[in-house]
N, C-alpha and C positions, 0 to 999 in steps of 0.2 A: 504494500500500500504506500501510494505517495508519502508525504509528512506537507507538501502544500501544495495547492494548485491555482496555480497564476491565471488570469485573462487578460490580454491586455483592452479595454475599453474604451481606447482612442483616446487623444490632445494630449499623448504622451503621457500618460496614467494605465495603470495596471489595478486590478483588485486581488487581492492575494488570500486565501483558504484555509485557515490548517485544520487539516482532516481531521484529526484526532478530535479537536474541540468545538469547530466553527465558527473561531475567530476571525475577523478579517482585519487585514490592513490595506490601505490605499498607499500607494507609490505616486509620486508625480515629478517628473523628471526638474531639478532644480534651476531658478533664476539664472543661474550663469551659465548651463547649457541648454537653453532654449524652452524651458519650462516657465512654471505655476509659479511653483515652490509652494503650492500647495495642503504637502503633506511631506511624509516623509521620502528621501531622495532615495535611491538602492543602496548609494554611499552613505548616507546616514543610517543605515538598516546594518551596514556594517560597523558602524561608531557602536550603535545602538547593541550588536551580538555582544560588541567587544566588555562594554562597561557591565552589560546585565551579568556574563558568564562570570567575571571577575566578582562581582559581589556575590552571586548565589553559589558559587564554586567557592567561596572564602566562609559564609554560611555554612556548607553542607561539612565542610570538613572539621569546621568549630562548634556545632555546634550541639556535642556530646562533649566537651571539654573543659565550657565554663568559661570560656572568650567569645562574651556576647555582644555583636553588633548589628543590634537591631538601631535602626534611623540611621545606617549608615547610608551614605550619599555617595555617589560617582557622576562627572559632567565627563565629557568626552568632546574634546576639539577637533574636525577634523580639518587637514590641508588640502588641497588636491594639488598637483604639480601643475608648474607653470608652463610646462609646455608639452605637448603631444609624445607619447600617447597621454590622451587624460587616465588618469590614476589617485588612488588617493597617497600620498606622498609619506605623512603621517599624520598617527593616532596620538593626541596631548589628554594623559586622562589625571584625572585631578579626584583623589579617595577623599573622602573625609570622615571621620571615625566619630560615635557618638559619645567615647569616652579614651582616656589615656590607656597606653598596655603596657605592660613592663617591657624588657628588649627582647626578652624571648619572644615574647607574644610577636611584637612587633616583625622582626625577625621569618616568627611562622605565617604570617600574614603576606609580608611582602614574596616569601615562597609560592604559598600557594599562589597571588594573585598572576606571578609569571608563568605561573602550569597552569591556570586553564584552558580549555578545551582549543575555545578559540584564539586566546593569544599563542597557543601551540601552532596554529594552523597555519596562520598569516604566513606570506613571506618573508625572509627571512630583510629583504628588500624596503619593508615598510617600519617607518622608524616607530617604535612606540615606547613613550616616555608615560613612565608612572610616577605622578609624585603624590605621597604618603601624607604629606603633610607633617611630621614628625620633628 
């Protein structure tokens, strides 16, 4: 079975499906390439994987251990290159913790957040800068 299924429904807009739930999100191609900017860009859906995995991958692994961070916050920058091919160039993500951790903690946090799923995936090509805040 899929995990989402896309339409694209013209002016450079897509509706997008996920199977499992029947969520949708709208796509709208951004301002500076010839869109809306409407909704969210494809490249912002990649900001968007980057910051969610990082918290809930830092969540899943914490949170049998007694390093609680719940209201924590992530914004995520994104660049795109300045010259063809368009790309996104880099990921600027900005954590912010709801409370202080000693240096371990700190430490096991900034671990996990460079192992998730999707900062694993990216290439190796695309700069991505994490600051902790710390």
């Amino acid at each position: 079975m899929a995990t989402v299924e896309t339409t694209y429904i013209g002016d450079l807009r897509t509706e997008n499906i996920h199977v499992q739930s029947g969520t949708q999100i709208l796509t709208d191609a951004p301002t500076d390439n010839q869109g809306k900017g409407e909704a969210f860009s494809p490249t912002d859906l990649l900001a968007v994987a980057l910051g969610t995995c990082i918290l809930t991958t830092i969540a899943i692994k914490t949170r049998n251990n007694g390093i609680d961070i719940e209201g924590a916050k992530c914004s995520v920058n994104k660049i795109m290159t300045a010259s063809p091919p368009r790309r996104v160039a880099e990921l600027q993500i900005k954590i912010q913790f709801p409370k202080q951790y000693t240096a371990s903690e700190q430490q096991l946090l900034e671990e996990i957040a460079h192992n998730c799923p999707v900062y694993l995936s990216l290439h190796p090509d695309l700069v991505k800068t994490v600051d902790f805040g710390w």
